[in-house]
C-alpha positions as protocol buffer text, in pm:
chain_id: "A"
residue {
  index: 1
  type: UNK
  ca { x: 0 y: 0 z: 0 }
}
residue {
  index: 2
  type: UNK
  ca { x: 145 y: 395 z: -53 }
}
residue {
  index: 3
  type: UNK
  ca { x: 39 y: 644 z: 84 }
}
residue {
  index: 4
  type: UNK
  ca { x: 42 y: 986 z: -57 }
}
residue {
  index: 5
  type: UNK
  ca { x: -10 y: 1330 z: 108 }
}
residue {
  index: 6
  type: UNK
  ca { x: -95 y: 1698 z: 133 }
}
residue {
  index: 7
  type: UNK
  ca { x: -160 y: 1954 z: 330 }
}
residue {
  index: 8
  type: UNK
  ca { x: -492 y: 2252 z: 292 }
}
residue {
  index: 9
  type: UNK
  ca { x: -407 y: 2568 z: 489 }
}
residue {
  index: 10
  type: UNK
  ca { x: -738 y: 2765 z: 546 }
}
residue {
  index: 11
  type: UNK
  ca { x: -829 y: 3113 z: 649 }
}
residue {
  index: 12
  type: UNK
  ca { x: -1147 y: 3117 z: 864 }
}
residue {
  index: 13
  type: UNK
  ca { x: -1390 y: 3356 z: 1020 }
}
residue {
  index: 14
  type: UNK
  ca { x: -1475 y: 3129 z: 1274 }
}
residue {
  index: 15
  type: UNK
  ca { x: -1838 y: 3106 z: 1438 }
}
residue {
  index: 16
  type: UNK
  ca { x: -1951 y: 2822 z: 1227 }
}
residue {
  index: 17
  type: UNK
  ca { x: -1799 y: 2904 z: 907 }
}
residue {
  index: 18
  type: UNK
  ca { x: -1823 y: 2633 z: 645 }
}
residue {
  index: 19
  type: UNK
  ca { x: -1561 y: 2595 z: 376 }
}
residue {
  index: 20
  type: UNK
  ca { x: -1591 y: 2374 z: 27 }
}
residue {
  index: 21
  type: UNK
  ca { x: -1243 y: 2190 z: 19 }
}
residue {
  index: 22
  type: UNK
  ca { x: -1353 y: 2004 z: -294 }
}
residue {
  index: 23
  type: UNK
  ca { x: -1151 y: 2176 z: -516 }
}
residue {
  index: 24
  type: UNK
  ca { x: -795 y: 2125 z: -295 }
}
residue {
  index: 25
  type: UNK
  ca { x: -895 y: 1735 z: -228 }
}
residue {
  index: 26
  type: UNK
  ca { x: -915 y: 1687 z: -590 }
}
residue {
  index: 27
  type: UNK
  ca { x: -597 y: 1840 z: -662 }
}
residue {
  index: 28
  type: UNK
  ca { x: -401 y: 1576 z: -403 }
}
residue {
  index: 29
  type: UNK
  ca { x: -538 y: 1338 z: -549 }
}
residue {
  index: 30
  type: UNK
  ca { x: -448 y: 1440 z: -896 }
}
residue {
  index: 31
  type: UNK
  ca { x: -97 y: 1500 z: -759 }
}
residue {
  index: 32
  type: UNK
  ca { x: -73 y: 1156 z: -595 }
}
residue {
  index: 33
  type: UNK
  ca { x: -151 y: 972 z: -960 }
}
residue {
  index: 34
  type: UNK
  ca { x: -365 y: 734 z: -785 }
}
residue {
  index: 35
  type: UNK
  ca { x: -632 y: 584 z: -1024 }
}
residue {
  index: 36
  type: UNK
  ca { x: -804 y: 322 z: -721 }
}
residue {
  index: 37
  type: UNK
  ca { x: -738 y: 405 z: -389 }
}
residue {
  index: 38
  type: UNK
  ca { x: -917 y: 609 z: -94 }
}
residue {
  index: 39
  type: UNK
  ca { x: -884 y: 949 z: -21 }
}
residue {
  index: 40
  type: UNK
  ca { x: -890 y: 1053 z: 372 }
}
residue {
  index: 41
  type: UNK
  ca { x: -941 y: 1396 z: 485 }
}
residue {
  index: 42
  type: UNK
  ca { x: -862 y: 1535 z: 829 }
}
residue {
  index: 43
  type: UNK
  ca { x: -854 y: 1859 z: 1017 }
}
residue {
  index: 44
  type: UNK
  ca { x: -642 y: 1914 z: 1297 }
}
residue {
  index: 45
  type: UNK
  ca { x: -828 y: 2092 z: 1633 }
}
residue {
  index: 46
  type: UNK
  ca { x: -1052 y: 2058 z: 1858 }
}
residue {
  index: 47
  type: UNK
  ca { x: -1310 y: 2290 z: 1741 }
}
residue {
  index: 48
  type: UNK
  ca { x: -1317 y: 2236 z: 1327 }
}
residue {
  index: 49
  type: UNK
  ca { x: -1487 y: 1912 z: 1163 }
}
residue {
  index: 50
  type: UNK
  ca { x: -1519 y: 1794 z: 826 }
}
residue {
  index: 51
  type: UNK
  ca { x: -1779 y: 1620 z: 632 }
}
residue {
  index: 52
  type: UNK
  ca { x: -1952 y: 1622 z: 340 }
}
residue {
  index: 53
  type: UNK
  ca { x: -2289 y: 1800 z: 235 }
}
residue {
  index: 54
  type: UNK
  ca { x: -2464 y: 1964 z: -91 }
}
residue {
  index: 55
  type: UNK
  ca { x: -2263 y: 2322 z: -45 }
}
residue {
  index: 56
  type: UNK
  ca { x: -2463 y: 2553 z: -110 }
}
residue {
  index: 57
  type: UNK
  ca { x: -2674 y: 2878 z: 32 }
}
residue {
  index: 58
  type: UNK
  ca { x: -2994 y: 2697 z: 159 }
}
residue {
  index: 59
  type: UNK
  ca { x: -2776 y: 2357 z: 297 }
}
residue {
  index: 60
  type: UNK
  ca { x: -2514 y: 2585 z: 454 }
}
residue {
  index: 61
  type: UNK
  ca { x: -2818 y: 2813 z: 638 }
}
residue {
  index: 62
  type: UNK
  ca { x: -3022 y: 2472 z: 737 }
}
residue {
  index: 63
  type: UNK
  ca { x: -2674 y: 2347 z: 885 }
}
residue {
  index: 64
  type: UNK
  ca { x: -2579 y: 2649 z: 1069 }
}
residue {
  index: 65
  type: UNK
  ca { x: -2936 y: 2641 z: 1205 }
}
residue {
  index: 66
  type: UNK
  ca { x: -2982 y: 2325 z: 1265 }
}
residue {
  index: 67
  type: UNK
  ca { x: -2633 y: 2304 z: 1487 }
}
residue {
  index: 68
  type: UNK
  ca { x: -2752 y: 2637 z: 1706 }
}
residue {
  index: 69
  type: UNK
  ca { x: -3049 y: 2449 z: 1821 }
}
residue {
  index: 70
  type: UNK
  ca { x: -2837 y: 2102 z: 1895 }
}
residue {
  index: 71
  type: UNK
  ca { x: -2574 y: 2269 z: 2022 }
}
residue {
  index: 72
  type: UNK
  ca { x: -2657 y: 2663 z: 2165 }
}
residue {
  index: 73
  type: UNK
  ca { x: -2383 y: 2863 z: 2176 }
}
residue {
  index: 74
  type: UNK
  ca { x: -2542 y: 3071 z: 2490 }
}
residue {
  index: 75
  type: UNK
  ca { x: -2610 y: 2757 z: 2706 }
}
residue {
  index: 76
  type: UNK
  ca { x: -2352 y: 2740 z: 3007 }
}
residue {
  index: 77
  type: UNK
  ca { x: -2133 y: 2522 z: 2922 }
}
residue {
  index: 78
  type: UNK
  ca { x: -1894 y: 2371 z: 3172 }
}
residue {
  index: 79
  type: UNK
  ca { x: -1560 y: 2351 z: 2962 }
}
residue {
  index: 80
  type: UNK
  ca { x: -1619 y: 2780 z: 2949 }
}
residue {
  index: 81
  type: UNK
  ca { x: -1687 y: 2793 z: 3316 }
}
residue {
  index: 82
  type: UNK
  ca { x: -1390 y: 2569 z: 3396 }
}
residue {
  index: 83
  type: UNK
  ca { x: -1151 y: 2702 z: 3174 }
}
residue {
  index: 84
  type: UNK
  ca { x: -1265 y: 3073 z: 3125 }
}
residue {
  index: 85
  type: UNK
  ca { x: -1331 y: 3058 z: 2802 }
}
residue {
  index: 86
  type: UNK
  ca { x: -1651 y: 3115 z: 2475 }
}
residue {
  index: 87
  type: UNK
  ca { x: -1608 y: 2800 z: 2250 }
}
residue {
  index: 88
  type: UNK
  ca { x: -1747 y: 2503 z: 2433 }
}
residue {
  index: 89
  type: UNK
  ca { x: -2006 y: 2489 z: 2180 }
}
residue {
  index: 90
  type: UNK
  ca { x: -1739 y: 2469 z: 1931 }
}
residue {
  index: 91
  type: UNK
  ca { x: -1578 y: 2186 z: 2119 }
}
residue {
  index: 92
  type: UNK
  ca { x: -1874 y: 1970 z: 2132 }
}
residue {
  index: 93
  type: UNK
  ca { x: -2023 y: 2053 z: 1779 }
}
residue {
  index: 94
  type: UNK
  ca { x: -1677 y: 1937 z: 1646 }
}
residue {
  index: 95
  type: UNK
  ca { x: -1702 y: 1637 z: 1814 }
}
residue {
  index: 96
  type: UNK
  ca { x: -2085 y: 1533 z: 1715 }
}
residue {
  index: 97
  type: UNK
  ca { x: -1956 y: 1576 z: 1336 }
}
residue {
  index: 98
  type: UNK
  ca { x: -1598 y: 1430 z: 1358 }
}
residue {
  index: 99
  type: UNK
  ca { x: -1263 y: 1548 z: 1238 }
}
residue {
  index: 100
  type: UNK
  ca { x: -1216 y: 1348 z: 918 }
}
residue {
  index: 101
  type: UNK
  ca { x: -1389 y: 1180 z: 629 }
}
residue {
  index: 102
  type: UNK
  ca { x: -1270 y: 852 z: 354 }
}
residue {
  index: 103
  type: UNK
  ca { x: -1403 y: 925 z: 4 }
}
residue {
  index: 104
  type: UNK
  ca { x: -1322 y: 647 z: -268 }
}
residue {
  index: 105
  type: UNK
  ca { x: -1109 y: 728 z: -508 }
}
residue {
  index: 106
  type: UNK
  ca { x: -1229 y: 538 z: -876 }
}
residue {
  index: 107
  type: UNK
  ca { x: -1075 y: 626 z: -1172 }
}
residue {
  index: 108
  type: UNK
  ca { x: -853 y: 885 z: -1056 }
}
residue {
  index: 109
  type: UNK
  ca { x: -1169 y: 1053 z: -919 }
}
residue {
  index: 110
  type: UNK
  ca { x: -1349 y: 1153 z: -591 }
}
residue {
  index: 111
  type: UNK
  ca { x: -1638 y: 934 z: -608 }
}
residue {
  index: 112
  type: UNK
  ca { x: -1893 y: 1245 z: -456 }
}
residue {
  index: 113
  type: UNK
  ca { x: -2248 y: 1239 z: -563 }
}
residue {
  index: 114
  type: UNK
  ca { x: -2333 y: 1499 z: -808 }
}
residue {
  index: 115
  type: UNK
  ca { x: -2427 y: 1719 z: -536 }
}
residue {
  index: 116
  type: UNK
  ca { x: -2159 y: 1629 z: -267 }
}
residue {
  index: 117
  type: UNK
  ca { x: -1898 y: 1812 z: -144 }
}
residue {
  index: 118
  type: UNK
  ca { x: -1644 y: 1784 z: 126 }
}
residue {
  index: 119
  type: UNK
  ca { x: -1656 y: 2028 z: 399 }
}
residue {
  index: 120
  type: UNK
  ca { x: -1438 y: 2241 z: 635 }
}
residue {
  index: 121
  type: UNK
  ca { x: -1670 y: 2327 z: 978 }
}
residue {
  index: 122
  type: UNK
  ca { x: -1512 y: 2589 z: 1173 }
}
residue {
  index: 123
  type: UNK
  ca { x: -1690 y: 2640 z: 1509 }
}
residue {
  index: 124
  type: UNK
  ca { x: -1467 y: 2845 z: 1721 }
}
residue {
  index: 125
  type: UNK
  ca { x: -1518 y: 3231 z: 1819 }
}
residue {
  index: 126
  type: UNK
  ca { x: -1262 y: 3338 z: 1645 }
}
residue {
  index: 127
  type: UNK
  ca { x: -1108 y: 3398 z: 1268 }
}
residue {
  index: 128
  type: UNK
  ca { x: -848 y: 3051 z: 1276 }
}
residue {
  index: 129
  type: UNK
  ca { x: -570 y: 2951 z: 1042 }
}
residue {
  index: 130
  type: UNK
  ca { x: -659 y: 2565 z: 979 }
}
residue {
  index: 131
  type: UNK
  ca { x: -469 y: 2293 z: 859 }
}
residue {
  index: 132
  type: UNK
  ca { x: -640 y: 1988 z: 687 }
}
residue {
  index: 133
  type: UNK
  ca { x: -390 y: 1665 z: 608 }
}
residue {
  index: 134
  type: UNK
  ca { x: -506 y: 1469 z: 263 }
}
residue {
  index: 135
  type: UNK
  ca { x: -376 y: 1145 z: 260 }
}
residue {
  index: 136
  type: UNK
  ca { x: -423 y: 914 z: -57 }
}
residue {
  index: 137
  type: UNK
  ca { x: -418 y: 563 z: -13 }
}
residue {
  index: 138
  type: UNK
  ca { x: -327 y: 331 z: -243 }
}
């Protein structure tokens, strides 16, 4: 098996932003050559997730919305209390959705549904620098 890799640096507003990383997936894998293989995508922190989703206007609102009611950002949150700080909700929304997802690689392609894309989730307070390791197996 090989194993090929890259890295996706993105600039975030934070509070829930949600980023299409379709575009920097596909190029990996174009990079790695692979033509069967799997595709593995994974953001590093405690307070970003990834997954995958129709990305656009309407899915990105019902998301947001959807998350604020699971997960309130005003509730009072232990981890806040305890550690003085505003992004509990972003620790446990992050965890409810996961840091990574495996997409098939057939072809030389991401096998996403016509309307699928892979998503960057990032719930902290704050504007974040993330990093997102793409590794291609083989």
């Amino acid at each position: 098996m090989a194993v090929h890799g890259g890295m996706l640096r993105v600039e975030t507003a934070g509070d829930g932003k949600i980023v299409d990383l379709t575009d920097g997936v596909r190029s990996v894998v174009r990079t790695s050559g692979v033509v069967r293989g799997a595709a593995t995508v994974f953001a590093r922190g405690a307070t970003v997730a990834v997954t995958t989703m129709e990305y656009e206007p309407g899915g990105v609102e019902d998301l947001t919305e959807l998350l604020e009611q699971l997960v309130p950002r005003a509730r009072a949150w232990a981890h806040s209390r305890l550690n003085g700080d505003t992004n509990a909700h972003a620790h446990v929304r992050a965890a409810l959705i996961g840091p990574s997802e495996s997409v098939p690689i057939v072809e030389g392609e991401l096998l996403l549904g016509t309307w699928q894309q892979i998503v960057l989730l990032d719930f902290d307070d704050r504007p974040r620098q993330r990093e997102v390791a793409v590794q291609i197996l083989s």
